[in-house]
C-alpha angles and dihedrals in degrees: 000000000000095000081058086051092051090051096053096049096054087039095064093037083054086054101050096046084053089053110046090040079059099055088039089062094045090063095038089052087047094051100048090046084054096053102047094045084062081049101059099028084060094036088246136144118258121203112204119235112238131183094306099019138076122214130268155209141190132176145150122276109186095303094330132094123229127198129195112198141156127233146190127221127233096210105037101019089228124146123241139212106214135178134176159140140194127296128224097221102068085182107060136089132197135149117187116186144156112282103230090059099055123118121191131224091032104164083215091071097051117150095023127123127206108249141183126245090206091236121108097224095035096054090047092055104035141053109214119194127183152151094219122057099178097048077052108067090038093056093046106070122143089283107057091046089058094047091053092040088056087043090054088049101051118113088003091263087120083214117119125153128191127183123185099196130180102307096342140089119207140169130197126194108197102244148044103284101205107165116084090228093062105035084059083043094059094036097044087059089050101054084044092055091045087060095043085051091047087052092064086058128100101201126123129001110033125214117202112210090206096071102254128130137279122197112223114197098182140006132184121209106228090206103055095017090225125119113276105235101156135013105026125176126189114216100243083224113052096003089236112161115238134170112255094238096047091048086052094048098062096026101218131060105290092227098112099242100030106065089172102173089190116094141177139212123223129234124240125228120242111203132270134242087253089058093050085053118125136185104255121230127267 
């Protein structure tokens, strides 16, 4: 009797390993599916996930980099969906979350302040922490709220984290995100909201609302990649230079999230009084 106890113990222990091994393999084998599918959809590299590793992609974005990665947290021990890329402003901070998940006194967050959006239904659901007030309330227009707010939403976890650190960008969802639909989902609102975020910004080519002129030394098409001599257009939206024929091509702005399919043309200098200037003869 109890041998046949002992059989049927280890019996049913057998069975739930199995299972659960099972199950473990199955998301492993969507996630990695997942992964590669972003891969391939953004012409980008994927690194399988083994025994002690998560899968992983990387691709170009314009002149940027993205990453997709998963990671594991310390505290909790839940796992993470990121994605990120680099950041023009090495100097800012600025971590946005939801409010419910926020723990203070993270040393993580050192040096950051709470701050206000300036918007009634932002500031109830988010925590908002920088170094930089004034930065603030420039990154944070319409557009990017509503990014982060369909961030927030995605998957129904409420949970969304954003951290602008030191010359990166970066957005976690609180869970492993294994169907291709979702995951493009999750990283198509993010690239939105990165345009959205580079459109708040004033470097680079500058645009004067008073008509006067603005030199411009060198411009790169997005859509070809090569340098812009004759026939440049500016999309009306975002003021990104493209070549006529590869605007026409594709028929939009090329800037993901923007898709303006109004363009102009810019005007060339002719040259003042003072550069037809000569040296008069003795």
């Amino acid at each position: 009797m109890e041998c046949f106890l002992v059989f049927l113990f280890v019996s049913i222990v057998l069975t739930v390993m199995g299972a659960l091994g099972a199950s473990t393999r199955a998301r492993s084998s969507r996630l990695e599916n997942s992964f590669r599918h972003i891969a391939q959809r953004y012409g980008g590299s994927f690194v399988s996930g083994g025994w002690f590793s998560r899968p992983v992609v990387h691709f170009r974005y314009g002149h940027d980099r993205i990453h997709v990665t998963i990671h594991t947290s310390r505290i909790n021990k839940r796992n993470y969906t990121h994605i990120g890329l680099d950041w023009p402003d090495g100097a800012f901070r600025c971590e946005i979350m939801s409010r419910w998940a926020y723990i203070p006194n993270q040393l993580e967050f050192r040096g950051l302040h709470e701050s206000l959006a300036g918007d009634i239904s932002f500031d109830r659901d988010y925590v908002v922490l920088t170094d930089d007030h004034e930065e603030l309330r420039r990154l944070l227009t319409p557009g990017v709220m509503m990014l982060v707010n369909r961030l927030r939403g995605l998957f129904g976890d409420n949970f969304v984290h954003l951290s602008f650190n030191h010359g990166s960008l970066s957005v976690v969802k609180q869970r492993l995100v294994e169907q291709n639909e979702p995951l493009e989902s999750y990283l198509r609102s993010f690239l939105e909201l990165y345009d959205q975020a580079m459109l708040t910004r004033t470097v680079g080519i500058e645009f004067s609302e008073t008509g006067d002129g603005v030199v411009l030394t060198e411009a790169v098409c997005q859509v070809c990649g090569e340098d812009i001599v004759t026939d440049m257009v500016f999309c009306q939206r975002c003021r990104t230079p493209h070549h006529r024929d590869c605007w026409d091509y594709i028929g939009a702005c090329s800037v993901y999230g923007c898709q303006e399919v109004t363009y102009f043309t810019p005007q060339i200098a002719s040259p003042t009084h003072r550069d037809l200037k000569t040296d008069s003869p003795e």
